[in-house]
N, CA and C atoms as an extended XYZ file, in Angstrom:
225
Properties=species:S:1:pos:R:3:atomname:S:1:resname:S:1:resid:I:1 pbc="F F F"
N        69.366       26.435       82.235 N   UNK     1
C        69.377       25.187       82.958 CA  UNK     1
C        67.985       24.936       83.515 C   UNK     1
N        67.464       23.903       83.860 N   UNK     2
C        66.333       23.588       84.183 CA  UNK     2
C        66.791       23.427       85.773 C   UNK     2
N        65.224       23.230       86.521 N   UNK     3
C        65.096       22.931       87.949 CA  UNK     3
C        65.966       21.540       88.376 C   UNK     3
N        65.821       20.766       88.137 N   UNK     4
C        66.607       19.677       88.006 CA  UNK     4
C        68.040       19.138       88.144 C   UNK     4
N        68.637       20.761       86.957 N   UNK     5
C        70.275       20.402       87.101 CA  UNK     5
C        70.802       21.193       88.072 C   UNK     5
N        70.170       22.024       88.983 N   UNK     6
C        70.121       22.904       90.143 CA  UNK     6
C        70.585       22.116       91.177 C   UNK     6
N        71.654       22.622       91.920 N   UNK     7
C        72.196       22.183       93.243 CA  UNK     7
C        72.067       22.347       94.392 C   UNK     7
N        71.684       21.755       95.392 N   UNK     8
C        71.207       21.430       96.538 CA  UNK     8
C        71.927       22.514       97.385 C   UNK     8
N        71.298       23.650       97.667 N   UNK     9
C        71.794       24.256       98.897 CA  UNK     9
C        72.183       25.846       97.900 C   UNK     9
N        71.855       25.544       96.548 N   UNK    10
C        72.122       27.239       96.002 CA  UNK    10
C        70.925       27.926       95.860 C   UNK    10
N        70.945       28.919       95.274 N   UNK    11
C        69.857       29.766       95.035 CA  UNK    11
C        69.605       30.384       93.467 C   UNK    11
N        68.675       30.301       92.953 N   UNK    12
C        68.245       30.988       91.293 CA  UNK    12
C        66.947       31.618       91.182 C   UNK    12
N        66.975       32.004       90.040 N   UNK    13
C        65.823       32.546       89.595 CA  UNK    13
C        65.007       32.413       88.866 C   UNK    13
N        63.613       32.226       88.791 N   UNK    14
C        62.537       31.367       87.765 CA  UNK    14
C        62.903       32.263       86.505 C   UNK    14
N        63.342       31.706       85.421 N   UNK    15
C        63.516       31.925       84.242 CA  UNK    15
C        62.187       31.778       83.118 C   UNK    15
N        61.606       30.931       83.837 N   UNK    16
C        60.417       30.055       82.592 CA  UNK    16
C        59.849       29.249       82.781 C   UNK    16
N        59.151       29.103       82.076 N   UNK    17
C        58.364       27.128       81.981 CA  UNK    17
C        57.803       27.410       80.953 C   UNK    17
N        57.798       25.704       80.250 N   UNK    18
C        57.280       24.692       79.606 CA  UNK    18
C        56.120       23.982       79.972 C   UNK    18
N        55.539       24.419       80.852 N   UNK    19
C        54.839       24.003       81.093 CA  UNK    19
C        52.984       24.479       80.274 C   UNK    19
N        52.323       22.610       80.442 N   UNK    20
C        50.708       23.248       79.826 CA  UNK    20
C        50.388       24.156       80.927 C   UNK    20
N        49.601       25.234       80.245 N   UNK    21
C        49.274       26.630       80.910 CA  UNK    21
C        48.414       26.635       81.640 C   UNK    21
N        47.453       24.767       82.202 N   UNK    22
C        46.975       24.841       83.670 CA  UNK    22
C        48.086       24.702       84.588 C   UNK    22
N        48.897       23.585       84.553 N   UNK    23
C        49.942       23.621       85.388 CA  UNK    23
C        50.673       24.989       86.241 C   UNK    23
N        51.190       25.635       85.164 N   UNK    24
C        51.747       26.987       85.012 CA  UNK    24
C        50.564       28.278       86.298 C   UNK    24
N        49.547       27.763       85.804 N   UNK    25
C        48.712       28.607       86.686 CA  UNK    25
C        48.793       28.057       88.027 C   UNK    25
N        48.948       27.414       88.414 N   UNK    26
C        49.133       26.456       89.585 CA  UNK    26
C        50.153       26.974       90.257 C   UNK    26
N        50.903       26.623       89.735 N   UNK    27
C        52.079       27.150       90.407 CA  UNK    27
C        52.765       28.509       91.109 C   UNK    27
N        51.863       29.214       89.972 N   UNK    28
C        51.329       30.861       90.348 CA  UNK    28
C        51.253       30.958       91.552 C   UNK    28
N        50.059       30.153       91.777 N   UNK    29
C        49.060       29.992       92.913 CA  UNK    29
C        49.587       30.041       94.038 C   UNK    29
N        50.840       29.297       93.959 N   UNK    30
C        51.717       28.549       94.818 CA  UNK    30
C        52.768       29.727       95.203 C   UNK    30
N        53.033       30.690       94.560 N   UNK    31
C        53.943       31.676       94.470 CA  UNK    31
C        55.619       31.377       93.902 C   UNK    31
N        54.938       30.634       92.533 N   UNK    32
C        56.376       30.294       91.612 CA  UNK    32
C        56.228       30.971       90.591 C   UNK    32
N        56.762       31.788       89.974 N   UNK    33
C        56.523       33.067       89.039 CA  UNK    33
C        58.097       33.502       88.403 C   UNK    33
N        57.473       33.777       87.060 N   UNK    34
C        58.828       34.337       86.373 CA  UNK    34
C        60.066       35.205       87.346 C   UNK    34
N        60.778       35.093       87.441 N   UNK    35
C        61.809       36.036       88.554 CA  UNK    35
C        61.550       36.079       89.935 C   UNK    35
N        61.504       34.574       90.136 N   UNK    36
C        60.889       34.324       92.053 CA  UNK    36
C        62.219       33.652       91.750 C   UNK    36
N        62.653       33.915       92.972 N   UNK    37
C        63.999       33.629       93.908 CA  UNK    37
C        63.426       32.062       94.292 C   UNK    37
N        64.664       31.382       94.205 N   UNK    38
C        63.867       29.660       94.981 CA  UNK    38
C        65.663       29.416       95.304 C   UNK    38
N        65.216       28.382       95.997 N   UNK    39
C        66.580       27.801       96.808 CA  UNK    39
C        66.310       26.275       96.967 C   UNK    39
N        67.163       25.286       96.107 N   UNK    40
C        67.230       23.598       95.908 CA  UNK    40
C        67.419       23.438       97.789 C   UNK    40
N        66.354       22.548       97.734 N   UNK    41
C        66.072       21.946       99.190 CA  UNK    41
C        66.379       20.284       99.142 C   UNK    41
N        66.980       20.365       98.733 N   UNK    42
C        66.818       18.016       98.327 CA  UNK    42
C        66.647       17.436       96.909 C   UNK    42
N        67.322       17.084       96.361 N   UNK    43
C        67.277       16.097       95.014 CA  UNK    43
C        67.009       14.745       95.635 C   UNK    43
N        65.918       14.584       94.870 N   UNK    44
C        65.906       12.584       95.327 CA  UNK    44
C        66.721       11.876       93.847 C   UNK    44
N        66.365       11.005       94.388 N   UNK    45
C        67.385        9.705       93.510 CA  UNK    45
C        66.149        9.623       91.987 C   UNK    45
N        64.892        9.842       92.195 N   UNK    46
C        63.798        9.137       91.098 CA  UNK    46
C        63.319       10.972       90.428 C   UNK    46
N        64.511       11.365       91.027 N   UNK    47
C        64.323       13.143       89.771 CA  UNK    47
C        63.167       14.088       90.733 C   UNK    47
N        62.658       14.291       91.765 N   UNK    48
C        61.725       14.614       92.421 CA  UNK    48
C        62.615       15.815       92.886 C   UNK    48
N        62.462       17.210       93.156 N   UNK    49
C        63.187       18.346       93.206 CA  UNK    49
C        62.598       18.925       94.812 C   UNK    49
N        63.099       19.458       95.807 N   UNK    50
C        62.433       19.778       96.993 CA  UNK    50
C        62.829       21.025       97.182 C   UNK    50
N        62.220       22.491       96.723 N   UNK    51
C        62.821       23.508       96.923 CA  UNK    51
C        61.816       24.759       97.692 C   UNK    51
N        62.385       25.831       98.074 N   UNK    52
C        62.309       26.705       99.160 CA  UNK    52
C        61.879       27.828       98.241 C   UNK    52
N        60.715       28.312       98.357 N   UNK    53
C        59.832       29.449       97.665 CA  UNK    53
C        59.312       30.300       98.369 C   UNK    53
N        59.456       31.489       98.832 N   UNK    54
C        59.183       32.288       99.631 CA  UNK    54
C        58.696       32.262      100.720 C   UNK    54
N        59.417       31.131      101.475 N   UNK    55
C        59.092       30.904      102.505 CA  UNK    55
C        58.409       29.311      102.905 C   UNK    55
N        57.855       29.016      101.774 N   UNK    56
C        57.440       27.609      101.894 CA  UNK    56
C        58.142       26.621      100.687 C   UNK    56
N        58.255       25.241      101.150 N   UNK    57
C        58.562       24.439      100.620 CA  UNK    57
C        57.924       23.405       99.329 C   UNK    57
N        57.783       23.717       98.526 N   UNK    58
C        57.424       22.703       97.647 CA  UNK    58
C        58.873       21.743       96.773 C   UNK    58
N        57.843       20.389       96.153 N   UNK    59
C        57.936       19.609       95.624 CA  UNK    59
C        57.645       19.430       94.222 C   UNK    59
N        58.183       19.258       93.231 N   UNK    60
C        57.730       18.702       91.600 CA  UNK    60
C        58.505       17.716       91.725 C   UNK    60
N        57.656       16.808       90.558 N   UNK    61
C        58.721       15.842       90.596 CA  UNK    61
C        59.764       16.190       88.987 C   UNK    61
N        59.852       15.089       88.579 N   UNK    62
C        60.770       14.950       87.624 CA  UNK    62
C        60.132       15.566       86.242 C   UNK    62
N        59.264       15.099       85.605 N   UNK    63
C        59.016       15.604       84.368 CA  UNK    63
C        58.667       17.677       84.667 C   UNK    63
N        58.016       18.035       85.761 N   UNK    64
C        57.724       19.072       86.099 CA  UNK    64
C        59.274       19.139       86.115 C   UNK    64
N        60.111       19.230       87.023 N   UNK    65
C        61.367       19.744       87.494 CA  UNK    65
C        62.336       20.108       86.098 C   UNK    65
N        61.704       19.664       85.331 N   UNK    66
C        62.917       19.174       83.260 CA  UNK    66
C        62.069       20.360       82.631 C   UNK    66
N        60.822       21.538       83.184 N   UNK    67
C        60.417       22.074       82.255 CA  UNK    67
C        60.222       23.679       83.155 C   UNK    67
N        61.089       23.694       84.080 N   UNK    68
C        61.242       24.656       85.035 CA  UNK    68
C        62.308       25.097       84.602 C   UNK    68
N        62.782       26.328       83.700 N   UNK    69
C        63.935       26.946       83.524 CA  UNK    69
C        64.262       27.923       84.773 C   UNK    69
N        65.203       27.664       84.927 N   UNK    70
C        66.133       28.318       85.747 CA  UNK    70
C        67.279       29.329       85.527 C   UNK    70
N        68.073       30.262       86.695 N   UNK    71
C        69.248       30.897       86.119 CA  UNK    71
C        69.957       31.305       87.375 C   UNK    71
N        71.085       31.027       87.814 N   UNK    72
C        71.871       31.536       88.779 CA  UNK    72
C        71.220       33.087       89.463 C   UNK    72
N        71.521       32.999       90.643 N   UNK    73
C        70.421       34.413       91.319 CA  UNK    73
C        71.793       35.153       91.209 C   UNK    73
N        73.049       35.177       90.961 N   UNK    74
C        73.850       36.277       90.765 CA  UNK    74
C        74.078       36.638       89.065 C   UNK    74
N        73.571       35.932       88.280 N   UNK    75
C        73.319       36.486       86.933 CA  UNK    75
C        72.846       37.573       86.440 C   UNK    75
């Protein structure tokens, strides 16, 4: 499942990305990494994803949020 089809108030685990491999580094940066724990903080209406990453909050929007694989954190 991607970041996207993720529900507001659960918790998963970074599975992947699709993402071009500056992006991807970025996000690193940010402390979003293969098998980082995140927790859906807010879905907006225009696909924009608001989630909880070790402590801090970030934002992608929509095309980012469709290339963020995901996986249930009790999987």
């Amino acid at each position: 499942m991607t970041l996207r089809d993720g529900t507001v108030g659960n918790s998963y685990r970074v599975k992947g990305f699709g993402l071009p491999k500056q992006q991807e580094i970025r996000l690193a940066a940010l402390g979003l990494t293969v098998g980082t724990s995140i927790t859906v903080l807010n879905k907006k209406a225009h696909g924009a994803v608001i989630f909880n990453v070790r402590g801090t909050r970030l934002a992608v929007g929509k095309k980012m949020a469709d290339l963020i694989q995901i996986t249930d954190e009790k999987a």
